[in-house]
Every structure is written in structure tokens, then in C-alpha cells.
N, C-alpha and C positions, 0 to 999 in steps of 0.2 A: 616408529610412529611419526604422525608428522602433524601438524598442528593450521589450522586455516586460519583468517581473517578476512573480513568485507565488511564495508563500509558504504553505504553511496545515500546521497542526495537528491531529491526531486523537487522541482521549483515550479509551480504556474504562475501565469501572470494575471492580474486581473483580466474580468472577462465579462460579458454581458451575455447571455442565451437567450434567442429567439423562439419563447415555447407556447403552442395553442393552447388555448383556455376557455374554456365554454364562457359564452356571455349570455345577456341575457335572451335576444333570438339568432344567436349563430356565434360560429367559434370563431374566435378573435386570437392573434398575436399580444405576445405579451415580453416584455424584457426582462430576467430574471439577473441581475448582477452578483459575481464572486467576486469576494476579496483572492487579493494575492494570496499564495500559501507555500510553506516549504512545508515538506517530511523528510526523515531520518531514518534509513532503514538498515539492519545489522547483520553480521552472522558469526559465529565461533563455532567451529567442525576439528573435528579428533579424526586421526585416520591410523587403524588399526589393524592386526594380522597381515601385513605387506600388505596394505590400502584395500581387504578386502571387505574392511568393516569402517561403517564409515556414521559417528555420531553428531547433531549437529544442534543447535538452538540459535532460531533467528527471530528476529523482533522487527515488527514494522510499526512507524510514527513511534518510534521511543520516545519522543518527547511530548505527545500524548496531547497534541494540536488538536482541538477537536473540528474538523476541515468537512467540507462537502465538496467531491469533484463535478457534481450536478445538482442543479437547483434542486430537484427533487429526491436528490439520492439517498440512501443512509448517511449520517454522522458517521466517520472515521475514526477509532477510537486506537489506543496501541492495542497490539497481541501482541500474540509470543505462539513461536511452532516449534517441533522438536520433532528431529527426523533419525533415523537410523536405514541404512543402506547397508545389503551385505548384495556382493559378486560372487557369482558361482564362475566357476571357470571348467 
């Protein structure tokens, strides 16, 4: 069997967006600023039956930032996914 690890990091930098916004008679630009942000994202996989089986659990923003990558976007919150992989040969 054989055992995985991953680890990586994502970093923005502050940022201001340029986004339309209705005014009162016509759509207008508008500056929308984000703060800096990191996330943290994981993985731990099992590889099984001569790597034909392949279990995994990954976690993204583990440390549970709560970030937006666009002014309008959803809040980012952590998950968690779990994956299982089989090879037919």
C-alpha cells in the first residue's frame, strides 16, 4: 500500500474591482476593494490492491478564513471531500 500527502498554499494580494452598478439614471462603475487573503488547502490518500484502489480526504481553507475571491461572490467557508478511485485494467 502506499500512503500520499499534499499540502499547498494560496495567497492574493489586495485588490480593488471595477464592477457596474445601476445608479440612479444609468449604470455607473463602482470600486469594490478585497483584503489580502491566504488559504490552506490538504490531502491524505491510501493506495490500495497494487494502487488499484485509491482512498482519499481533502480539505480546502482548513483554517476556516472566511474570504471572498469576488466582491459579489459566496463567503468561503472550509469543506472537506472524500474520494475513492478504483482502475479496472
Amino acid at each position: 500500500f502506499g500512503l500520499d500527502f499534499g499540502v499547498d498554499v494560496h495567497y492574493a494580494s489586495a485588490q480593488s474591482w471595477g464592477e457596474q452598478v445601476v445608479g440612479e439614471n444609468s449604470i455607473v462603475y463602482e470600486q469594490f476593494p478585497l483584503d489580502a487573503y491566504h488559504m490552506i488547502n490538504g490531502r491524505v490518500g491510501i493506495r490500495l490492491l497494487d494502487d488499484d484502489l485509491s482512498l482519499g480526504v481533502s480539505g480546502y481553507n482548513i483554517t476556516n478564513r472566511q474570504i471572498r475571491q469576488h466582491p459579489f461572490g459566496q463567503v468561503l467557508d472550509a469543506r472537506v471531500m472524500a474520494s475513492l478511485t478504483y482502475r479496472f485494467d
